[in-house]
Backbone as CSV, one residue per row, in Angstrom:
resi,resn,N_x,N_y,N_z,CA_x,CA_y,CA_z,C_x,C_y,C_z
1,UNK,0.842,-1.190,0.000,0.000,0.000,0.000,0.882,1.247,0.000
2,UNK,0.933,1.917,-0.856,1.584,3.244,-1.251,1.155,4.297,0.420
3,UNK,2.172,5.335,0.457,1.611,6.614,1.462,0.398,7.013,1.321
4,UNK,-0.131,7.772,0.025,-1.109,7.993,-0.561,-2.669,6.802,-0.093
5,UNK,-2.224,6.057,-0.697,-3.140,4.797,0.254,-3.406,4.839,1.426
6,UNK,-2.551,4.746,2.062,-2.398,4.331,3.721,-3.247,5.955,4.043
7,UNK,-2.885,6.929,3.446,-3.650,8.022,3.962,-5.010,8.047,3.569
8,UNK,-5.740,7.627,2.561,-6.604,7.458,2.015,-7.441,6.538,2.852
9,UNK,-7.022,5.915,3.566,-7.829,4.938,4.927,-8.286,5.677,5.718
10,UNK,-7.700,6.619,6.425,-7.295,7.549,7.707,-8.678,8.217,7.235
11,UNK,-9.241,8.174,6.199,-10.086,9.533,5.464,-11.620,8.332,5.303
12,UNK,-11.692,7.059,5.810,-12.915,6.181,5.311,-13.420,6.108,6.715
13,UNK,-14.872,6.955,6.703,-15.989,6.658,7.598,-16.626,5.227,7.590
14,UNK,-16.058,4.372,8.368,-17.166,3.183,8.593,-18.472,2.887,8.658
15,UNK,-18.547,4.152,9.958,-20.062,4.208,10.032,-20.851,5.237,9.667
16,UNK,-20.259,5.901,8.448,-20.868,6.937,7.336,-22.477,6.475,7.351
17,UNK,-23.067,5.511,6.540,-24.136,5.543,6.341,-25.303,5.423,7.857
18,UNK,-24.917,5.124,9.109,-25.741,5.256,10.131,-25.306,6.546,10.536
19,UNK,-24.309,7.180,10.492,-24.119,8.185,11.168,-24.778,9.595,10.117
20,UNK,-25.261,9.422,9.128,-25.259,10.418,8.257,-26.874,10.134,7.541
21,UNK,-27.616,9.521,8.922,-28.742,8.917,8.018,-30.300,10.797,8.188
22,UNK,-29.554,11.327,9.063,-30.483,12.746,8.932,-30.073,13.367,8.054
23,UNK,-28.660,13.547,7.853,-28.851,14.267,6.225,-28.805,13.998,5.151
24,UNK,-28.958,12.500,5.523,-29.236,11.843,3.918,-30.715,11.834,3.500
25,UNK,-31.506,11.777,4.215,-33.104,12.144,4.435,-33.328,13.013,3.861
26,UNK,-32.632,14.342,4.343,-32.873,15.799,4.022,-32.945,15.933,2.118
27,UNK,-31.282,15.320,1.724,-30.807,15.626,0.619,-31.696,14.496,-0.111
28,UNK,-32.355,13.509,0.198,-33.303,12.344,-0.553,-34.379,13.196,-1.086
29,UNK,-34.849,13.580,0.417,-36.466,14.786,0.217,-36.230,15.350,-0.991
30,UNK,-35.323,16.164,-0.362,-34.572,17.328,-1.484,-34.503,17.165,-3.229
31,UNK,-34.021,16.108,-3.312,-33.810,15.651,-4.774,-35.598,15.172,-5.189
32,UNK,-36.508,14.219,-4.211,-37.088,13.734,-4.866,-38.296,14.947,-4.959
33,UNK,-38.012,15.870,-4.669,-38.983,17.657,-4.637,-38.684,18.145,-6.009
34,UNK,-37.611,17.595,-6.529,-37.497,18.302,-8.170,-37.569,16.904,-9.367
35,UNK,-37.986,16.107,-8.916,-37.950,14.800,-9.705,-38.965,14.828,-10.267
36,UNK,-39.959,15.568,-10.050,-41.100,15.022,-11.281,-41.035,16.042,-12.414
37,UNK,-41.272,15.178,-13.402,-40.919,15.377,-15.213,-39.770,15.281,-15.219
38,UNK,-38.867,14.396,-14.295,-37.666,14.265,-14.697,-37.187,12.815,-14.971
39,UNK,-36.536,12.555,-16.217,-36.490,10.866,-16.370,-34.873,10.083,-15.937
40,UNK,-33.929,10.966,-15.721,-32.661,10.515,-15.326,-32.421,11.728,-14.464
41,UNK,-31.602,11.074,-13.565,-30.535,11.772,-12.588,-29.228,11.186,-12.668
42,UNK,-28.106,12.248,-12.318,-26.663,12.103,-11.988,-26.200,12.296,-10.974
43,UNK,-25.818,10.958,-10.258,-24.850,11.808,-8.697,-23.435,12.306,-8.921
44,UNK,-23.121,13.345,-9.110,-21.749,13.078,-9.208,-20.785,13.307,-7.687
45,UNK,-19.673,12.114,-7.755,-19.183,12.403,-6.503,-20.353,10.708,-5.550
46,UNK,-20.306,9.953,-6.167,-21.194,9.387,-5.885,-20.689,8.340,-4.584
47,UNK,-19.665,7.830,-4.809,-18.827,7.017,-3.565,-19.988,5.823,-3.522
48,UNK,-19.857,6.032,-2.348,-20.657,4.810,-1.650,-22.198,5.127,-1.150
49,UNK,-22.517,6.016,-1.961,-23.873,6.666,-2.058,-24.497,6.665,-0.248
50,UNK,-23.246,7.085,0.673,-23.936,7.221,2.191,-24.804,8.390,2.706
51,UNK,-24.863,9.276,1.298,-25.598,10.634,1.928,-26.849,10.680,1.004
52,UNK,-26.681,9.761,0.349,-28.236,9.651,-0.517,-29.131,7.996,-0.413
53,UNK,-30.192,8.227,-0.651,-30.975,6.694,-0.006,-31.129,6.273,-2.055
54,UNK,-30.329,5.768,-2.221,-30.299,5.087,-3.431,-31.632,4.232,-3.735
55,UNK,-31.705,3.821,-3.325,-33.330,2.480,-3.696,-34.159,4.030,-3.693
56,UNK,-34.876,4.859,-2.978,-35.583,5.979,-3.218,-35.414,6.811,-4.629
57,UNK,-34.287,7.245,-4.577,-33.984,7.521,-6.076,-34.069,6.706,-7.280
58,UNK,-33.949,5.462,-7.020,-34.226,4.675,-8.384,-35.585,4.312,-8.204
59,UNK,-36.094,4.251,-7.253,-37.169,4.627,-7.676,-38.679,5.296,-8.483
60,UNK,-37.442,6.479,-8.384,-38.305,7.932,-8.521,-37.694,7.658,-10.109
61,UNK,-36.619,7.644,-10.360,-35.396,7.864,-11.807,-35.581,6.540,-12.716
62,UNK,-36.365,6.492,-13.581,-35.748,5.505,-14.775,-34.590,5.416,-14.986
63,UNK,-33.795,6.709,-14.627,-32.214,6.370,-15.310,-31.365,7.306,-14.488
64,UNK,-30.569,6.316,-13.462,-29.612,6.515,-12.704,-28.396,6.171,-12.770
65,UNK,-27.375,7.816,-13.092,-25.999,7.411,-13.106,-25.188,7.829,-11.921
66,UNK,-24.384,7.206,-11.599,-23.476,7.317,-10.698,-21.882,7.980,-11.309
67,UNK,-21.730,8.781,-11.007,-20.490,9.004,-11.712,-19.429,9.532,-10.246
68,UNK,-17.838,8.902,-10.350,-17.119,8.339,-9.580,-15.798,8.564,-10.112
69,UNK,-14.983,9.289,-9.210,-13.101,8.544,-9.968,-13.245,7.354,-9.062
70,UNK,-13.840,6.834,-8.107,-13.716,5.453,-7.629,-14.303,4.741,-7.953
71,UNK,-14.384,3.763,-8.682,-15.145,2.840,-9.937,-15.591,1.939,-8.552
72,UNK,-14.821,1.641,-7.387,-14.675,0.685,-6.548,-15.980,0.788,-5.650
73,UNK,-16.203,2.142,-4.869,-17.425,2.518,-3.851,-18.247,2.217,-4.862
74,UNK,-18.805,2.764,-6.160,-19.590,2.933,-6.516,-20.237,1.512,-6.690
75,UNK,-19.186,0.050,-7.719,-19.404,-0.898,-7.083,-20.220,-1.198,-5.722
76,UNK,-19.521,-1.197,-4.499,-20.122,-1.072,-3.301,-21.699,-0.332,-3.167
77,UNK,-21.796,0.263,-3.660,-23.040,1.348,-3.593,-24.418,0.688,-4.497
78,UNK,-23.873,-0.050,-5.555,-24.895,-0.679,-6.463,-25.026,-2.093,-5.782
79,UNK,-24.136,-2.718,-5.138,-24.297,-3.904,-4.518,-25.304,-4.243,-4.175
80,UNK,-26.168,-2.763,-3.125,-26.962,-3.083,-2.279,-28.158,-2.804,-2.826
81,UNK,-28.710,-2.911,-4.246,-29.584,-2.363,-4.725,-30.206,-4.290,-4.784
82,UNK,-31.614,-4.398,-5.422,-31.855,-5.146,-5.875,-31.125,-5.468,-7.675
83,UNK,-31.896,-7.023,-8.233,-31.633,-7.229,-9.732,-32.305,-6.202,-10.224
84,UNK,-33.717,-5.696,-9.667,-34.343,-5.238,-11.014,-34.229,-3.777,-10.924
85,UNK,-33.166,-3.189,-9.383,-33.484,-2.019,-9.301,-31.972,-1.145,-10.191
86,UNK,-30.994,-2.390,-9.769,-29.268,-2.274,-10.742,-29.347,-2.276,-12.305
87,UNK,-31.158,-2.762,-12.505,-31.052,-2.406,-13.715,-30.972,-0.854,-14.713
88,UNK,-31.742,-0.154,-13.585,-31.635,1.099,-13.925,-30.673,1.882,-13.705
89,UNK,-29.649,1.507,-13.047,-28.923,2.347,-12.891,-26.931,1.646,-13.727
90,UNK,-26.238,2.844,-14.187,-24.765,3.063,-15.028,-24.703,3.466,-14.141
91,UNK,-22.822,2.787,-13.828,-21.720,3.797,-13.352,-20.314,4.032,-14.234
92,UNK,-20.224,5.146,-13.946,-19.192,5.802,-14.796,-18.486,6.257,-14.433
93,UNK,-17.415,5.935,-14.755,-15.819,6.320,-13.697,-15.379,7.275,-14.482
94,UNK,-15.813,8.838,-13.915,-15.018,10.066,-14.114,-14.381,11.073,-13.228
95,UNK,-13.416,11.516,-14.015,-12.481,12.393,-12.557,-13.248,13.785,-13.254
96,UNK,-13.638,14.531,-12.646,-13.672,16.227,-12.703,-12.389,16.758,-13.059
97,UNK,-11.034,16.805,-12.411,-10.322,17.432,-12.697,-9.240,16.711,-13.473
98,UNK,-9.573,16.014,-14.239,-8.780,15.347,-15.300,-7.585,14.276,-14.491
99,UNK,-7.480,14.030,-12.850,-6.635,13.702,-12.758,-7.233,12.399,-12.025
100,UNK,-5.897,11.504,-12.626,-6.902,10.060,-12.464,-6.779,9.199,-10.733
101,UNK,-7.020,8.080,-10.753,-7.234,7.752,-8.720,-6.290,7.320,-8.962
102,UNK,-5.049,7.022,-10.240,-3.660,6.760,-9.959,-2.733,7.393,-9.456
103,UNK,-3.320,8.777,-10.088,-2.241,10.047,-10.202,-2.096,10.237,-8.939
104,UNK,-2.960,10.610,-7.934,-2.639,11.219,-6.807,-1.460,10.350,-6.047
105,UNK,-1.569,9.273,-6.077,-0.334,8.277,-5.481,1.147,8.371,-6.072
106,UNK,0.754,8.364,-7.551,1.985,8.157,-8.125,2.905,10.013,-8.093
107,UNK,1.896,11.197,-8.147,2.131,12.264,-7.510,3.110,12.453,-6.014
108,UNK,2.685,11.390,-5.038,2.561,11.557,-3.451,4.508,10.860,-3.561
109,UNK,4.559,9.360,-4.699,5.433,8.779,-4.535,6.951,9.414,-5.412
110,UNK,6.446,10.266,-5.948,7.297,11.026,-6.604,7.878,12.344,-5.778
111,UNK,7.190,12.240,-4.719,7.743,13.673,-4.262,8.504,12.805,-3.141
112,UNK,8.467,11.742,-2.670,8.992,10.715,-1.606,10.396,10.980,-2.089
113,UNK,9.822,10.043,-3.175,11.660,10.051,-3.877,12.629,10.871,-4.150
114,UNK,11.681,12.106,-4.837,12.652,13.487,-4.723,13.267,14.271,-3.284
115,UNK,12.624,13.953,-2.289,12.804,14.613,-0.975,14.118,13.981,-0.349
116,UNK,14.119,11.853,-0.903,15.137,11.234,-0.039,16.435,11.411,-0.788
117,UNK,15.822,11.763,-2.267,17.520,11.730,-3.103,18.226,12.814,-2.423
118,UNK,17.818,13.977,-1.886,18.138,15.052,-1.282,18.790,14.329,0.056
119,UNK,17.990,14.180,0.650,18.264,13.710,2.197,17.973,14.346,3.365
120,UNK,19.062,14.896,3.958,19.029,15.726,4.949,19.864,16.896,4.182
121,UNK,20.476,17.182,3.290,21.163,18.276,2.817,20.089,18.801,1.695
122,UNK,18.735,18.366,1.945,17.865,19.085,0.971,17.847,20.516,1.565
123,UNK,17.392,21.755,0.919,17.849,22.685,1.413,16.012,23.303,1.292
124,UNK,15.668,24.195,1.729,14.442,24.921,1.472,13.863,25.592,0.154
125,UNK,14.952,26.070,-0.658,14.602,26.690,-2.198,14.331,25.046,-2.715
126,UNK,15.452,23.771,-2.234,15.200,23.048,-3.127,13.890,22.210,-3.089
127,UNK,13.128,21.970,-1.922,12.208,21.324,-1.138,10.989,22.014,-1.959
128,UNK,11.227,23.724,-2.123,9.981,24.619,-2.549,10.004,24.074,-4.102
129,UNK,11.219,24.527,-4.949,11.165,24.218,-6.295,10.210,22.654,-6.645
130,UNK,10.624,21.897,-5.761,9.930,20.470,-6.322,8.556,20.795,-6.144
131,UNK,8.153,20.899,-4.791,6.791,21.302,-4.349,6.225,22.230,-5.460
132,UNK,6.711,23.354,-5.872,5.896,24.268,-6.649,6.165,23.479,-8.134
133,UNK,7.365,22.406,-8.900,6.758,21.961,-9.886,5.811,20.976,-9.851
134,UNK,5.760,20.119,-8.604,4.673,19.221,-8.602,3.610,19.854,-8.951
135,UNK,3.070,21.060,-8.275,1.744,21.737,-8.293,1.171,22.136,-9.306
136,UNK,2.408,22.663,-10.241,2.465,23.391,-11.517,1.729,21.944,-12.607
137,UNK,2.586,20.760,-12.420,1.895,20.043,-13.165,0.625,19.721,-12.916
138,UNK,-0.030,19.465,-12.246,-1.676,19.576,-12.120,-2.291,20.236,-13.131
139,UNK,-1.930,21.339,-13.019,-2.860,22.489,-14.246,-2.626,21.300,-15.446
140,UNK,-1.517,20.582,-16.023,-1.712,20.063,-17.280,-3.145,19.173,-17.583
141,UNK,-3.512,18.727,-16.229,-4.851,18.058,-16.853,-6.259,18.266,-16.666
142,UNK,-5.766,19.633,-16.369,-7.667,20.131,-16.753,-8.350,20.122,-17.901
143,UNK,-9.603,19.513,-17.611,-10.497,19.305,-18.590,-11.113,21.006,-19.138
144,UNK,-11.394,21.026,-20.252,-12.088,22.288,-20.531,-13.617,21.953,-20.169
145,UNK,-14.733,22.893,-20.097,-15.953,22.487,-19.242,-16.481,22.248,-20.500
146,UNK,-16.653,22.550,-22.083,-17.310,22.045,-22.824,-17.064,20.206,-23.265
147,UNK,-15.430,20.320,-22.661,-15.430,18.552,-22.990,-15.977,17.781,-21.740
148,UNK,-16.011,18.576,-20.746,-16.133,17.843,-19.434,-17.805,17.730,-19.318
149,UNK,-18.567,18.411,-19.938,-20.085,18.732,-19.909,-20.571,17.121,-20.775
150,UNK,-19.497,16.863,-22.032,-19.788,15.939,-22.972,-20.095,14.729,-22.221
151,UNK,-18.309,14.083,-21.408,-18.125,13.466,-20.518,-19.143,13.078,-19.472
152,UNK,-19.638,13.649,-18.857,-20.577,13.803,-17.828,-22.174,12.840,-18.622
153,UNK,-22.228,14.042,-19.649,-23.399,13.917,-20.183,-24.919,14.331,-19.601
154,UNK,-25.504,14.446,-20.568,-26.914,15.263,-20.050,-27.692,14.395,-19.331
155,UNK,-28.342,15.066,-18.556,-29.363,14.597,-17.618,-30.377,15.558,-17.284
156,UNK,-31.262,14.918,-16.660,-32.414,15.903,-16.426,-31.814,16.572,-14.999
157,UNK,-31.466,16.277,-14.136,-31.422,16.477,-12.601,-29.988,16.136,-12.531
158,UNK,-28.940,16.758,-11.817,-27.440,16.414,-11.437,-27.534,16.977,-10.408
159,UNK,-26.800,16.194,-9.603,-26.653,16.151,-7.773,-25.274,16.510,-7.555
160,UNK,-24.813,17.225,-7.248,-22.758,17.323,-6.982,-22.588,18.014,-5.653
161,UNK,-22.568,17.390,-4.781,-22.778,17.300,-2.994,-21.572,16.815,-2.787
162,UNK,-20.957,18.500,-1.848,-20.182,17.370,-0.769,-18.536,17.336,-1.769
163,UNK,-18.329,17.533,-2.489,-17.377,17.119,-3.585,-16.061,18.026,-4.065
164,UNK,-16.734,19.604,-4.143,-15.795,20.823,-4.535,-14.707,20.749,-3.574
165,UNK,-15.247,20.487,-1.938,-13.915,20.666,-0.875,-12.860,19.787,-0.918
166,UNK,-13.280,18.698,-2.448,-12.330,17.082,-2.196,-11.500,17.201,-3.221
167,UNK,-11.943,18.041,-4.112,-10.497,18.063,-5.542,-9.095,17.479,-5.554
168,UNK,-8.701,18.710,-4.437,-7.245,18.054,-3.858,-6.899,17.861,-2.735
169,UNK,-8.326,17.699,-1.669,-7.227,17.793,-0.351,-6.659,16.694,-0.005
170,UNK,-7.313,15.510,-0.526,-5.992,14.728,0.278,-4.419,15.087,-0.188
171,UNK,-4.428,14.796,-1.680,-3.289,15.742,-2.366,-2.167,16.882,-0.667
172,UNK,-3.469,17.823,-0.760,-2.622,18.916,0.070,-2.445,18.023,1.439
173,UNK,-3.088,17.816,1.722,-3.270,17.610,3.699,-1.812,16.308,3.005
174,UNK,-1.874,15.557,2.551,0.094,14.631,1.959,0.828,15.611,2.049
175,UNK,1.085,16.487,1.393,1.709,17.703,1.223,2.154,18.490,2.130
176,UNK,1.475,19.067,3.332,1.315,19.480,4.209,2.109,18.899,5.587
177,UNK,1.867,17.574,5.458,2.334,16.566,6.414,3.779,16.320,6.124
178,UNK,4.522,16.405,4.757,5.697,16.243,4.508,6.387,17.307,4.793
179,UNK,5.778,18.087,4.612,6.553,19.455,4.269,6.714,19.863,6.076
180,UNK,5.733,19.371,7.042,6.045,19.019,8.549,7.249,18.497,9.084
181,UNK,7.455,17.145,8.014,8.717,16.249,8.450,9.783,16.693,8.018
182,UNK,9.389,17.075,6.798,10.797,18.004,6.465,11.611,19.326,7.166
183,UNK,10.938,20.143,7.460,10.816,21.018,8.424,11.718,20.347,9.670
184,UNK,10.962,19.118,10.268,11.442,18.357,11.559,13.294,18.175,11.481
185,UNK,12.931,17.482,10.269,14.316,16.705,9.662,15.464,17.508,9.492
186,UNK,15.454,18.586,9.025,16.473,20.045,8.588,16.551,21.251,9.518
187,UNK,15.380,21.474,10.688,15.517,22.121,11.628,15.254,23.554,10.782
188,UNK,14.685,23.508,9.802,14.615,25.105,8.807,12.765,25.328,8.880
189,UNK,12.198,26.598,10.074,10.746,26.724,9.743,10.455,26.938,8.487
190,UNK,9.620,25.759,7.824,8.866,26.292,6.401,7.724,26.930,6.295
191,UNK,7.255,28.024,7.491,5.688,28.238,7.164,5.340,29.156,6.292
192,UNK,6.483,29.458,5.589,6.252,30.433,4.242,6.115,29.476,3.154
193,UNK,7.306,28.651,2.985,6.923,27.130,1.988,5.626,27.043,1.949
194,UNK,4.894,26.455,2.922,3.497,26.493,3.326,2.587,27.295,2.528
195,UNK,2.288,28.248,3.191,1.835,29.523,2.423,2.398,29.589,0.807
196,UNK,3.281,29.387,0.420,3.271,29.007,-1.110,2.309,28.063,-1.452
197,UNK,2.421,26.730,-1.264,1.839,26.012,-1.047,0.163,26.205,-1.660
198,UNK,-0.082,26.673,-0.266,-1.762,27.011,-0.169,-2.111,28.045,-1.188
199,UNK,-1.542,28.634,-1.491,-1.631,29.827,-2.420,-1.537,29.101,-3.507
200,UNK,-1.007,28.260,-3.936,-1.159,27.757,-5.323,-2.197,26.806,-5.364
201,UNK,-2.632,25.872,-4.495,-3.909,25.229,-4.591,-5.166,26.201,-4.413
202,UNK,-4.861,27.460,-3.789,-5.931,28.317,-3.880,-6.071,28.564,-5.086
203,UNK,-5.027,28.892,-6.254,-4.908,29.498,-7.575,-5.729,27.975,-8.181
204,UNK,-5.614,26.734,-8.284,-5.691,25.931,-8.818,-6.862,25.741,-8.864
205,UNK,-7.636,25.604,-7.591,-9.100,25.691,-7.531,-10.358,26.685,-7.914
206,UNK,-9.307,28.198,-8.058,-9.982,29.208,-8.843,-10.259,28.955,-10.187
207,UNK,-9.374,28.256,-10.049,-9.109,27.820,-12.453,-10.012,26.532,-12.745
208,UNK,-10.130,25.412,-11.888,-10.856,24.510,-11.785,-12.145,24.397,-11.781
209,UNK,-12.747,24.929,-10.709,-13.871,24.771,-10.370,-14.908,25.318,-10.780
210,UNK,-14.665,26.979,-10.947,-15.529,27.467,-12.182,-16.075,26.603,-13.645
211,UNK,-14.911,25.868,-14.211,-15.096,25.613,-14.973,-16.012,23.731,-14.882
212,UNK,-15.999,23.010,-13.926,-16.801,22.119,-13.105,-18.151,22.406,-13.175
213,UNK,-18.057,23.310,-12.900,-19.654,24.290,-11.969,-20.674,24.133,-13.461
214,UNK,-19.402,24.909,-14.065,-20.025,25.473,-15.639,-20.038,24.310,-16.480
215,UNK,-19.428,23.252,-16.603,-19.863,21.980,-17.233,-21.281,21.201,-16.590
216,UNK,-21.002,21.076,-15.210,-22.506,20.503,-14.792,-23.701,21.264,-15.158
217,UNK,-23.868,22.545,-15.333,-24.685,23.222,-15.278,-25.081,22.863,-16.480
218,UNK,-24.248,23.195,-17.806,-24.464,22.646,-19.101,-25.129,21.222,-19.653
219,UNK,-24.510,20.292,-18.627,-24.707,19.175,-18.905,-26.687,19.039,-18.213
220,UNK,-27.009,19.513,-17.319,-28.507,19.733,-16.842,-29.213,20.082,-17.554
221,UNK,-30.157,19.399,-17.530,-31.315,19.590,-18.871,-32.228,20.424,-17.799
222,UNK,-32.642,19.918,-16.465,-33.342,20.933,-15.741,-33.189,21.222,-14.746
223,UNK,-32.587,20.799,-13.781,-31.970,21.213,-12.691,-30.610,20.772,-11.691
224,UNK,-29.598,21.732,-11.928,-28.307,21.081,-10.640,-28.508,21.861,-9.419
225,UNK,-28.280,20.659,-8.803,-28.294,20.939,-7.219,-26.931,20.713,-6.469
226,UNK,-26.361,21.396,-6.139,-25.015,21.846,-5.683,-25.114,21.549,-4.062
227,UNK,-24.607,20.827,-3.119,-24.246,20.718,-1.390,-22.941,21.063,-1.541
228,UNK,-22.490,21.888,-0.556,-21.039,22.680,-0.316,-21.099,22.876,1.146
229,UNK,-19.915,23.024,2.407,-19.640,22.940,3.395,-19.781,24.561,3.419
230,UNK,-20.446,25.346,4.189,-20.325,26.550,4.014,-19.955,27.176,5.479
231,UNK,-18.947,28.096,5.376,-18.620,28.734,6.774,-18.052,29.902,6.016
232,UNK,-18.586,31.297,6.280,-18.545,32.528,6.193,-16.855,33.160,6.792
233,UNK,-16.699,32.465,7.787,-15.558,33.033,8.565,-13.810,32.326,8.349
234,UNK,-14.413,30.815,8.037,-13.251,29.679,7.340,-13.587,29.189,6.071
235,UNK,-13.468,29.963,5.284,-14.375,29.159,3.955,-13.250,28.443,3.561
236,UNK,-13.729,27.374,2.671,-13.353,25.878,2.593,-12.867,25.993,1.149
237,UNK,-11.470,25.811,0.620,-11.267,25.784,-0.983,-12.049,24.967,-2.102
238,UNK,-12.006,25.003,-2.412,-13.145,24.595,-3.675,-14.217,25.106,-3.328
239,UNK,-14.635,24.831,-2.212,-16.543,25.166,-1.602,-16.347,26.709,-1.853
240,UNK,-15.565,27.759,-1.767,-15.858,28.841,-1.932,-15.665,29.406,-3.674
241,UNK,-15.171,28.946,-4.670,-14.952,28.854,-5.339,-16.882,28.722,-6.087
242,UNK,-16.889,27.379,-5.760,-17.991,26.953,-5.660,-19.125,27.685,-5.466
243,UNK,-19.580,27.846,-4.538,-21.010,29.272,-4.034,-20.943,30.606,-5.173
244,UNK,-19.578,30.765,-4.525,-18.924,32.265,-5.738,-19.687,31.896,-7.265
245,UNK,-19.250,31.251,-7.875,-19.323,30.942,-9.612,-21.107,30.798,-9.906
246,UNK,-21.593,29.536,-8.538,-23.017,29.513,-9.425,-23.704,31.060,-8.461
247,UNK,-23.358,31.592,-7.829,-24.241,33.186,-7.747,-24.159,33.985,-8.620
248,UNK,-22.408,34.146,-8.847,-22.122,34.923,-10.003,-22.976,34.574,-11.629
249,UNK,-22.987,33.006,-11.748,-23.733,32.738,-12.738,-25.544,33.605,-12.933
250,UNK,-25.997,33.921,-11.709,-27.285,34.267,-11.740,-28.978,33.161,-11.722
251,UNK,-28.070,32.133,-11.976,-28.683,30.942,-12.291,-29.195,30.307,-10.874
252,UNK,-29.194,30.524,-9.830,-29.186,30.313,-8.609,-31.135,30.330,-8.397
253,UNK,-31.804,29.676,-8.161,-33.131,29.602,-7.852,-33.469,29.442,-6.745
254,UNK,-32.764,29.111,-5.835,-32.631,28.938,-4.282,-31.904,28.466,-3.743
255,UNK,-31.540,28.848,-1.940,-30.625,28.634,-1.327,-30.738,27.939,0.094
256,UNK,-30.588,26.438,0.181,-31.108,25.923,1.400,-29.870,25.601,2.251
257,UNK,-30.466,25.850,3.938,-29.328,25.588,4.605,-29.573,24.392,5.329
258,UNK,-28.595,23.720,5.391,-28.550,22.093,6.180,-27.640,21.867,7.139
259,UNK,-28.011,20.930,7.885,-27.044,20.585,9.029,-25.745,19.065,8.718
260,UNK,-24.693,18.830,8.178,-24.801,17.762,8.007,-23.577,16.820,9.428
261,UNK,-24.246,16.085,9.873,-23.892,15.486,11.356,-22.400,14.518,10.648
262,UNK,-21.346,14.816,10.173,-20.491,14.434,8.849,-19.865,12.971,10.307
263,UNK,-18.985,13.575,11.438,-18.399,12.117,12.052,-18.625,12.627,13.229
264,UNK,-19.649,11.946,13.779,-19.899,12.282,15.687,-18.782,11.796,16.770
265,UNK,-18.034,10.736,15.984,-17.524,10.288,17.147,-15.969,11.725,17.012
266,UNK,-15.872,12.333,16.038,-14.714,12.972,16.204,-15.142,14.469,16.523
267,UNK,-16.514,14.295,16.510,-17.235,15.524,16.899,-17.383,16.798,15.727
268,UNK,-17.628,16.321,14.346,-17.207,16.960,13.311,-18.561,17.326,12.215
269,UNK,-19.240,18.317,12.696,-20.308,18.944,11.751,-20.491,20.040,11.112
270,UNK,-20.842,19.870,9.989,-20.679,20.612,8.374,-22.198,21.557,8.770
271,UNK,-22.136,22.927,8.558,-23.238,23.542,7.727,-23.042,23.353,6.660
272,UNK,-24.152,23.323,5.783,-23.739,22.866,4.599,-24.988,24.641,3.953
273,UNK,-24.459,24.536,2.459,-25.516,25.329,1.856,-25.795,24.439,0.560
274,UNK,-26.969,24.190,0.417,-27.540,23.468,-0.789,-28.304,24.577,-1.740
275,UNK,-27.163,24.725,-3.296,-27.891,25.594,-4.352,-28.427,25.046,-5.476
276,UNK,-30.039,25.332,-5.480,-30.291,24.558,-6.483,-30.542,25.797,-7.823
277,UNK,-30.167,25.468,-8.767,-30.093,25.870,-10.043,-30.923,24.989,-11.425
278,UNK,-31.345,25.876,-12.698,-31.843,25.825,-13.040,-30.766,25.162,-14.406
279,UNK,-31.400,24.194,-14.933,-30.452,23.322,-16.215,-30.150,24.531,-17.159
280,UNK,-29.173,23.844,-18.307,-29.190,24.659,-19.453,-30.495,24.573,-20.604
């Protein structure tokens, strides 16, 4: 199991679906309040479908897609459906930001290697230079939103909950944690490194996510409904990005606020703001 992996555990709610069963209610209601005259829905960001009551939705949906960079949850997520209810529903393994569930590892293991060829005589310009070309390469695989709208594909109803704050953080919070040990290891404070750092995933997610926002929207035949972690005072990268683009769009038809109870035992709850918008 790669670093990347092993961190990627640290980040799996067990008891996601009992612990998250009030705001999965909420966001079920929610969706099935704009479902009529509608013949397909899209979750995107779909995982292990713990914040939505799947059998309810296929219900309601002749045609349910799941769309996922984890081909694997989503698996998991259709498991629990019946034969005749898996009939209605595709999953489709797509990344939003062009970057695939390999990359982030093979990203994480590349900066391993560059840090030990150094050693302990890695120096701080040289620690930053790698860090800021790692980052730099990201931008190479953004999707443009008219190919990413294709990708996706039309639907009547698209769901994208929960998802904008995930682009890159595991990415950063790896990042973050090295750039700790390194720090440890050389005895040199990096909290300006840092602050580079964040400043460029801030830049990254400005360039990104707009253009996300603006493909789903496209891809909606009649309505996207947007869940984002919202806090006025700590706003959350991507999630602010996020709110920003579909207001600015004008397209905004309403604005609901939710509670979401995300991990009790670590004592960890999301306001959330749910925007629902009107298709192209």
């Amino acid at each position: 199991m790669t670093p990347y992996e092993q961190l990627k555990q640290k980040f799996i709610l067990p008891n996601a679906y009992d612990d998250w069963t009030e705001y999965r209610e909420f966001l079920t209601d929610l969706i099935l309040q704009y479902s009529p005259g509608s013949e397909s829905i899209a979750i995107i960001g779909a995982g292990r479908c713990d914040d939505i009551d799947l059998r309810r939705i296929c219900a309601a949906f002749p045609s349910v897609t799941l769309i996922d960079i984890d081909a694997g949850s989503m698996m998991e997520a259709a498991a629990g459906l019946s034969v005749d209810e898996r009939k209605n529903v595709c999953l489709k393994e797509l990344s939003l930001t062009g970057i695939s569930e390999q990359d982030p590892a093979d990203i994480c293991d590349n900066l391993l290697f560059s840090v030990r060829e150094f050693g302990r005589n890695i120096t701080a310009e040289a620690y930053t230079n790698i860090l800021l070309q790692t980052i730099d390469e990201i931008e190479q695989h953004r999707i443009m939103p008219d190919e990413l709208s294709v990708q996706i594909g039309h639907h009547d109803l698209i769901l994208c909950s929960g998802v904008c704050s995930q682009l890159f953080s595991l990415l950063s919070y790896f990042i973050r944690s090295l750039t700790a040990s390194v720090s440890e290891a050389i005895g040199i404070n990096m909290t300006d490194i840092q602050y580079l750092v964040d400043e460029r995933f801030r830049k990254i997610n400005d360039l990104f996510v707009p253009d996300i926002v603006s493909a789903i929207r496209t891809a909606a035949n009649r309505y996207a409904i947007f869940g984002n972690e919202y806090s006025e005072n700590s706003p959350v990268e991507g999630v602010q990005q996020c709110i920003a683009a579909l207001r600015e769009s004008g397209n905004v038809q309403k604005e609901i606020p939710a509670r979401w109870n995300f991990n009790p035992p670590g004592k960890i709850a999301y306001d959330m703001i749910v925007q629902v918008c009107g298709g192209s």
